[in-house]
N, C-alpha and C positions, 0 to 999 in steps of 0.2 A: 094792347096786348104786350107788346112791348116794354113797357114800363114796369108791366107783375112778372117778368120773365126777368127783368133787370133787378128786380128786388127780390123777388126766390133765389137767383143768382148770388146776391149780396151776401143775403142772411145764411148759404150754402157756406161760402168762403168763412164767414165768422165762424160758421160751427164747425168747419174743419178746423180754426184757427185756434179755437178755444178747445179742442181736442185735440191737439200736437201740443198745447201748452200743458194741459192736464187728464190726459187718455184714460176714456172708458168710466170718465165722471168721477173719479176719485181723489179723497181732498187731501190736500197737502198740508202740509205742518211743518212745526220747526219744534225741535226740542233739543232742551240743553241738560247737559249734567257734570254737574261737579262732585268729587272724589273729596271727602276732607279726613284727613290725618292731622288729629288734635295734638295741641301741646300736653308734654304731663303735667304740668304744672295752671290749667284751666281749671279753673273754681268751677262749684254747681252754680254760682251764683250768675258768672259768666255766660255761663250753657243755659239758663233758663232765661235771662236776656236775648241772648242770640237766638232760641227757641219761638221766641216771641214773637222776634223781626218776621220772621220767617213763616209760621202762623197767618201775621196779618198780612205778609205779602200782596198775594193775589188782591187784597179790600184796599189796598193801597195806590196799586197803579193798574190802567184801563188796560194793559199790555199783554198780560198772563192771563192765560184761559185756563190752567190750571200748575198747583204748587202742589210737589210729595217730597217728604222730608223723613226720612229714616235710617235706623240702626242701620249696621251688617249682620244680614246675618250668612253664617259662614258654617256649615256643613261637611266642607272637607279640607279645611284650614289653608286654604288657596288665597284666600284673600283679606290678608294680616294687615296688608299697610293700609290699610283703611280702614277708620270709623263709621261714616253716614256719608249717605248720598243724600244731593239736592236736585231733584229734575222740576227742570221749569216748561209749560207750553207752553207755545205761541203757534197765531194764527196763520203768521206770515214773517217773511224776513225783512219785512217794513214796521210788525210788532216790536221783532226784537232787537233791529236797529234805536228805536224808539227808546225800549226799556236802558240801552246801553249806557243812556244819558240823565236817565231816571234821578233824581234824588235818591228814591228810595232805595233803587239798588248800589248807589255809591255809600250809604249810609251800612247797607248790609256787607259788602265788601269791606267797608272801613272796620268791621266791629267781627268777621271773618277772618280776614287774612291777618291780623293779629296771632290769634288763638289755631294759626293753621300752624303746625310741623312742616305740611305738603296740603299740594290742591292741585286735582287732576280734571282738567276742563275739558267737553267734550259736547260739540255742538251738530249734530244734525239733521238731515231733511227726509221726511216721514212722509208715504202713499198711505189711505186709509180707506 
């Protein structure tokens, strides 16, 4: 009797443990986003390159659960210094640890921050 009192006790403390980690069962995430203001002088040639990278992102590395990649659009002309946004998921902050070292996003950085005027990076942590 003791022993199933000792382990209902156990498995008690875990689930408290794992609900002060993550309260009321709800999943946590990480998302990034980046801000880019193009050069004037970036070819379409350039932009459908960079397009591309971007595209295949997430079929490239295990890291990202999901890629959206789009215009501005702007409504009430508040937000001029930018072109497009880049929001990246991830699962965890050991995903996007991970991706930070990626090839693939030092390849999209490399062929990015060229073609940047400005780049406003903005990384955080999501309840869902």
């Amino acid at each position: 009797m003791k022993k199933v009192l000792l382990v209902v006790f156990a498995l008690l403390i875990g689930f408290a443990e794992t609900q002060a980690i993550n309260p009321f069962g709800k999943k946590q995430g990480i998302r990034e986003i980046i801000l880019v203001k193009f050069k004037k002088d970036v070819t379409p040639a350039q932009r459908k390159e960079l397009d591309a990278l971007i595209k295949n992102l997430k079929s490239n590395t295990k890291t990202i659960e999901k890629v959206e990649w789009g215009k501005r659009l702007d409504y009430t002309g508040a937000s001029k210094e930018y072109d497009q946004c880049l929001m990246l998921k991830f699962k965890n902050d050991n995903n996007l640890e991970i991706f930070q070292a990626d090839p693939v996003r030092l390849k999209l950085m490399g062929k990015l921050i060229p073609l940047s005027e400005k780049l406003l990076k903005f990384t955080y942590k999501t309840e869902e």
